[in-house]
C-alpha positions as CSV (number, residue, x, y, z in Angstrom):
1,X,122.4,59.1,96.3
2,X,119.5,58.1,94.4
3,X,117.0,61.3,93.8
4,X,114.6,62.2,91.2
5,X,114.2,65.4,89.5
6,X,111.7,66.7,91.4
7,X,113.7,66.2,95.0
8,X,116.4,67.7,93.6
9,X,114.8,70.7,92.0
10,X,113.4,71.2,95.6
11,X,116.4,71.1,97.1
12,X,118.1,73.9,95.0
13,X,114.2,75.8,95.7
14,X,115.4,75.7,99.6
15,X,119.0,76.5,99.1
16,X,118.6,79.2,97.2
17,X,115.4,80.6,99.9
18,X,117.8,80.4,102.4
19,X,119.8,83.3,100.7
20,X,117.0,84.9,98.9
21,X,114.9,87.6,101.1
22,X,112.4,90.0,100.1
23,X,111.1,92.9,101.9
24,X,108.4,95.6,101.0
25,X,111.0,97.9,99.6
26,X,112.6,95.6,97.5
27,X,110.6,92.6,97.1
28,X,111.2,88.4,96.3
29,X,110.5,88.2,92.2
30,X,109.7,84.3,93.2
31,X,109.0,83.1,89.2
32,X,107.5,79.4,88.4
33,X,107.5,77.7,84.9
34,X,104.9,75.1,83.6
35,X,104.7,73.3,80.7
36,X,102.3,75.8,79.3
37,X,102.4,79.0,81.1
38,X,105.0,81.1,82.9
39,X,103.9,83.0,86.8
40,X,105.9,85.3,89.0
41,X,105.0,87.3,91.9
42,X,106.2,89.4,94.0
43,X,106.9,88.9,97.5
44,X,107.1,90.4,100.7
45,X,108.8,87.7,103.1
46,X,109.2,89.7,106.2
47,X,104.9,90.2,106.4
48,X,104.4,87.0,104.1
49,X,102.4,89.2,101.9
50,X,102.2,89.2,97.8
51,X,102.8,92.3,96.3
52,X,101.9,92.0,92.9
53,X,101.8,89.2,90.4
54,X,101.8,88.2,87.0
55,X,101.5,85.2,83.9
56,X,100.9,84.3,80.8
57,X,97.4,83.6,81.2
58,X,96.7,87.6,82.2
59,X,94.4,89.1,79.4
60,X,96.9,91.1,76.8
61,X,99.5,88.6,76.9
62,X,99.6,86.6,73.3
63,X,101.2,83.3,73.3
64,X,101.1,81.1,76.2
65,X,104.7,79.3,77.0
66,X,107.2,80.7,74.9
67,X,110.0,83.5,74.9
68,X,107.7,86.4,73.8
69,X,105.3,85.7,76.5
70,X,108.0,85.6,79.0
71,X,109.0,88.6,77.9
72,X,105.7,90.4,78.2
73,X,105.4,88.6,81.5
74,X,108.9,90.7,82.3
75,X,107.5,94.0,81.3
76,X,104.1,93.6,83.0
77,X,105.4,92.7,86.9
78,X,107.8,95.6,85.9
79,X,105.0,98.0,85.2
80,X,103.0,96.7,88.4
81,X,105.5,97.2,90.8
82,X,106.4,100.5,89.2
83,X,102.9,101.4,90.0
84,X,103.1,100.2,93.2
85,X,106.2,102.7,94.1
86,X,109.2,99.5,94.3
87,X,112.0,100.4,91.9
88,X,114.1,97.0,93.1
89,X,113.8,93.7,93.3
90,X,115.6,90.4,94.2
91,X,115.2,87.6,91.5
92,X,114.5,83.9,92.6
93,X,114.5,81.4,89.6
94,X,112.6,78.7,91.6
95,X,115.0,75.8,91.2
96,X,115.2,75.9,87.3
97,X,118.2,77.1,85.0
98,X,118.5,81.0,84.7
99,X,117.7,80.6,81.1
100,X,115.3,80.7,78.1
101,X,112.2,81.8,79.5
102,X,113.3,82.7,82.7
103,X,116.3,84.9,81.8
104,X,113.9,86.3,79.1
105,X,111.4,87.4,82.0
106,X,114.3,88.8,84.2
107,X,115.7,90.9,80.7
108,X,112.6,92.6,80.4
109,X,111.9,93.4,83.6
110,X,114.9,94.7,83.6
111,X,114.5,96.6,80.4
112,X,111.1,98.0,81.7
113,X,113.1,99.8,84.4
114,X,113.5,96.8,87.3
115,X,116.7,96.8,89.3
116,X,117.1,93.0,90.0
C-alpha cells in the first residue's frame, strides 16, 4: 500500500471522528497544528455548531508555534468555555501524535480546570 503522509494522516482524522462526539454539554476540542501557529475549537457535533475557539494568532498570546504558546492556547479555550458554562470536554488530536504541542495544549487546559 503505497500512501503519502497526508492520506494517511487523513485516515487516522476519520478513524478517530468515528469515535470522537461532541455535544453542547461536553463539547469536541477538534485541535489543528501548522507549521507556524496552533488552532482548536470547540465543537458541537449534534447541531454542527462551534462553540468557542482559540490560536496562537489571538491578541495576548506571545510566541507563535512553540510549547509556551500551546500552552497559553490550553488555558485560553479553557477559560472560554468556562465562561460559556461547559466544565468537560472530549479531546480530538486531529491525526497528529498526542505530543509536544498538542499534549502541551491538552495539560493546560486541563490545569485551567478542563475535564478532557
Amino acid at each position: 500500500m503505497n500512501t503519502n503522509r497526508k492520506e494517511t494522516r487523513r485516515r487516522i482524522r476519520h478513524r478517530i471522528r468515528r469515535k470522537v462526539r461532541g455535544t453542547a454539554e461536553r463539547p469536541r476540542l477538534a485541535v489543528f497544528r501548522s507549521i507556524k501557529h496552533i488552532y482548536v475549537q470547540a465543537v458541537d457535533d449534534v447541531r454542527g455548531h462551534t462553540l468557542v475557539q482559540a490560536s496562537s494568532r489571538d491578541a495576548g498570546i506571545k510566541g507563535s508555534g512553540n510549547i509556551e504558546s500551546a500552552k497559553q492556547v490550553g488555558t485560553l479555550v479553557a477559560q472560554r468555555l468556562k465562561k460559556a458554562g461547559v466544565e468537560q470536554a472530549v479531546f480530538d488530536r486531529g491525526g497528529v501524535l498526542y505530543h509536544g504541542r498538542i499534549r502541551a495544549l491538552a495539560d493546560a487546559a486541563r490545569e485551567a480546570g478542563l475535564k478532557i
